[in-house]
N, C-alpha and C positions, 0 to 999 in steps of 0.2 A: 244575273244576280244583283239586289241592289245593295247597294252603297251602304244601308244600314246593318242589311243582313251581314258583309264582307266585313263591318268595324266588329259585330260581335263577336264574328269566328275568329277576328285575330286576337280578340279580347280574351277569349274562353279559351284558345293554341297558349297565348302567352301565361296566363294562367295555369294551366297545366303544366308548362315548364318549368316554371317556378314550383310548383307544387315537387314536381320530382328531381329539382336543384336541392331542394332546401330537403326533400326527403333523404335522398345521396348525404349529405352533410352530415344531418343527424346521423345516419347510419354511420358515415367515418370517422364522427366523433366517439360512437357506443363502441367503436369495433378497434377505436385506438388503444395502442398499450400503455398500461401504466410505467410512467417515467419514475425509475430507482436514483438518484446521484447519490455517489460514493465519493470520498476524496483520495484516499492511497490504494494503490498497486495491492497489498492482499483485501480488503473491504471488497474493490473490483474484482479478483479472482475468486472469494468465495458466489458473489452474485451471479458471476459469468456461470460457475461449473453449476450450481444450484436452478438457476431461473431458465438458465440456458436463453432462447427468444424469446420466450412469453411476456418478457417486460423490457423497455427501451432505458435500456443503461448510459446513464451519461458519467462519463468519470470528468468531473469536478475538479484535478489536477492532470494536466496534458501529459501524455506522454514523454519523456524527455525532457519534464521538468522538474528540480529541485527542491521538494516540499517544504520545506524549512520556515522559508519567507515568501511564499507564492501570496499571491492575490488574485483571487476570480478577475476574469473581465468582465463588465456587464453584459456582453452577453450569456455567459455564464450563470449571472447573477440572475438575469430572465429566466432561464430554464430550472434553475434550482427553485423558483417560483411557480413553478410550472409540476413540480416533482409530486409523486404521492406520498415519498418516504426519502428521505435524507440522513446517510448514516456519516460522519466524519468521525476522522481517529480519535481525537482529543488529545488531552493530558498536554495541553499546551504550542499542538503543532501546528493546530490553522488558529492563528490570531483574528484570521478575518471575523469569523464566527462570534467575536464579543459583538452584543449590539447587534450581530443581525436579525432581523423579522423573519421565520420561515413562516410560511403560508402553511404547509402538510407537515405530516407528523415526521419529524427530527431526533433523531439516536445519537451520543457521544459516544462510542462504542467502550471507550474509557473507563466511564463507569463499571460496563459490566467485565471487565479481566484483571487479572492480578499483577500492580505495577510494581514496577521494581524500584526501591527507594535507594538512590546515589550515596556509597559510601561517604566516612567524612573525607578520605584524601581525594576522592573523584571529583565532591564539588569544590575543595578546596585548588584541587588542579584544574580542573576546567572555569575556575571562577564564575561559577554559575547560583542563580539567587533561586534557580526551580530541583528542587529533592526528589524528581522522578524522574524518570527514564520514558521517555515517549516513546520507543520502536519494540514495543511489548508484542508485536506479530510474527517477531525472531521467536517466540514459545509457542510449542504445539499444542502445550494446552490453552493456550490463549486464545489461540486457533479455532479451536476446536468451540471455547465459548461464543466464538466471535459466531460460528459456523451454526449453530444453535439457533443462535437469536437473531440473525439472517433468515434463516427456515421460516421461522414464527414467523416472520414479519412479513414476507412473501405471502403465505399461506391466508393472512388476514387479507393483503392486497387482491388477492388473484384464489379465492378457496378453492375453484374448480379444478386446480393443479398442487392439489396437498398429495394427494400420492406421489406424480410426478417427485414434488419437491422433498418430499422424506426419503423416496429412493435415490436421489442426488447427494441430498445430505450423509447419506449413510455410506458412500462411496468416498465421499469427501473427507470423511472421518477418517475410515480403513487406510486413506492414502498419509492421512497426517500419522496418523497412530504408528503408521512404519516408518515414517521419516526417523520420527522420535526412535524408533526402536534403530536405524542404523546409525544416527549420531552417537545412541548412546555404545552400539558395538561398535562402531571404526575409530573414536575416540576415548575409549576405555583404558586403553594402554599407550601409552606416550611419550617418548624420547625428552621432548621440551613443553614447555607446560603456559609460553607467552605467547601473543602475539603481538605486533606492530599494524596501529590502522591509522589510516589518514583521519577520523574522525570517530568515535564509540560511539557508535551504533550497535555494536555487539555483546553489550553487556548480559543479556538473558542467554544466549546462547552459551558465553561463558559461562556464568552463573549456575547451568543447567547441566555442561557435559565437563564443568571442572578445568576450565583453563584461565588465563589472567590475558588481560588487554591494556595494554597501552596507547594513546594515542597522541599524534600532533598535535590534535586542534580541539579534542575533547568532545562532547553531547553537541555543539556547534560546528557545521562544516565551513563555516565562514571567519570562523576565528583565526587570528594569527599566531602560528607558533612563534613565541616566544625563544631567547637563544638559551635561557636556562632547563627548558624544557626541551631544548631538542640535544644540551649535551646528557640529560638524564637519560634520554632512550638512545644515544650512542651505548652510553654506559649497560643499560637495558640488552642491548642488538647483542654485545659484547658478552657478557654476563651471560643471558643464557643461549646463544649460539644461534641466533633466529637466522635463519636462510631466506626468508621474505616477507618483504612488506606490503602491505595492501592500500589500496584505495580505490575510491567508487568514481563509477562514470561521471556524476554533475558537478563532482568540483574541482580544484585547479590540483596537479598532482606534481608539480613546482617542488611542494616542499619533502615530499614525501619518496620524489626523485633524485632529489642535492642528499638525503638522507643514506638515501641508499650508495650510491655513487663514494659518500665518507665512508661507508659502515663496507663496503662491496656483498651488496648484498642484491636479489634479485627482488623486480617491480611484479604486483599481481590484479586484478580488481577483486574484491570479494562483495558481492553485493548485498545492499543492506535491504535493498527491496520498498522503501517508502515509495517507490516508482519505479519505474524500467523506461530504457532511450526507447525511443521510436522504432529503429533497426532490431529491435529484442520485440516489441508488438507484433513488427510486422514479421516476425518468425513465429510468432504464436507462442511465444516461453511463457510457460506456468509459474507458479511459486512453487509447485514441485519442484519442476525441471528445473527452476533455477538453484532451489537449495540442495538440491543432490548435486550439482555444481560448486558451490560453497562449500560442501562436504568433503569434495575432491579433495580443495585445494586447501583446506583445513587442516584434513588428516596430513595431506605432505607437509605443511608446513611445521607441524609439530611432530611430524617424523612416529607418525602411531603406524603399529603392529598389530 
């Protein structure tokens, strides 16, 4: 064979190669999932039961981390670039989000649910300058809106899975709709009517099944309790006979355990759900599973029949 004929065959092999390199690519580009990012633990639970695999969910606050004051990393920030759709809680809880540029279409989920506006003695006690309550995913029908306009939004991403995703959704509902119904039955009836939490996150729930919250540290998990403040909820503990106190896994439970230790009263976590640790992922806990948990320890705490 000569010499020229040998250059053209490797010319025309290598040629070919490339041709079904670059073919392979496109195809793994067409055939990749669209990237959803959420930022808090329920946003990521509706997607999960909804979408199920059909789309590459990136949750936007880590596991095991304290949403409050998080800040993406830039890697983060890459892939949130990368997203087709970008839902965050709002109403004040990722700061980051002032000023950022999103590339795909972007949801405050905020907008579309019903927020709860801070009595005068809540923001005058928590000394706080924002009049809403950010952890409006404690309400089931908040939920339920949130779960709604998640559907939609899938279905425009990905249409070829709109039945899939209405039959998801319609499951999703059935399961909140009972939540709502045994809060409102296991808490109906009541011995004690307070509770004590390391930080008010609970205000909707309160609000909704009729009980009062006090807290150390107020709408802020980072704040410090004050000593006028922590002899009011002695007086509070005392007053109406609270058997326990609560606090959540991401922040320091220091003050909440000196609290109890004065008062002798018993330590609990009740979760508020802006997140879940890592050891709760890697068990698979829902926002079901964890709020029938909350309910448990709810209903004892207020001593309900």
């Amino acid at each position: 064979m000569k010499k020229s004929t040998i250059i053209i065959l490797i010319f025309f092999v290598t040629m070919a190669l490339i041709a079904v390199s670059m073919s392979k690519k496109q195809l793994s580009v067409k055939n990749a999932k669209p990237i959803v990012a959420l930022t808090t633990f329920s946003l990521y639970d509706i997607t999960k039961h909804i979408a199920g695999e059909s789309v590459k969910i990136i949750n936007i606050l880590p596991f095991g981390v304290e949403p409050h004051d998080y800040e993406p990393t830039p890697k983060i920030m890459a892939d949130i670039e990368k997203a087709s759709l970008v839902i965050y809680s709002g109403a004040g809880l990722e700061p980051w989000t002032h000023g950022f540029s999103f590339k795909g279409r972007v949801i405050d989920m905020s907008h579309f649910v019903k927020l709860r506006e801070l009595k005068k003695d809540e923001v005058h006690e928590h000394h706080s300058h924002e009049a809403i309550d950010p952890h409006y995913w404690l309400n089931f029908s908040n939920m339920a809106k949130a779960t709604e306009l998640i559907t939609n939004e899938l279905i425009k991403i990905v249409p070829k899975n709109k039945n899939l995703y209405i039959k998801n959704r319609d499951k999703y509902l059935k399961m909140l709709k009972k939540l709502d119904e045994d809060f409102k039955s296991k808490l109906s009836q009541c011995d004690r009517d307070t509770i004590i939490v390391n930080h008010n996150a609970f205000g909707y729930l309160a609000e909704t099944y009729n009980f009062h919250v006090k807290s150390v540290s107020g709408l802020s998990p980072d704040s410090q309790a004050n000593a006028k403040n922590i002899i009011n909820l002695i007086s509070e503990i005392k007053e109406h006979n609270v058997s326990t106190l609560f606090f959540e896994s991401f922040v320091s439970d220091k003050a909440i355990k000196s609290l109890a230790k004065e008062t002798q009263t018993k330590v609990d976590i009740l979760e508020p759900l802006g997140n879940i640790t890592a050891d709760e992922e890697k068990k698979h806990l829902t926002y079901e599973k964890l709020m029938e948990e909350n309910l448990l320890k709810l209903s004892k705490a207020l001593s309900c029949h």
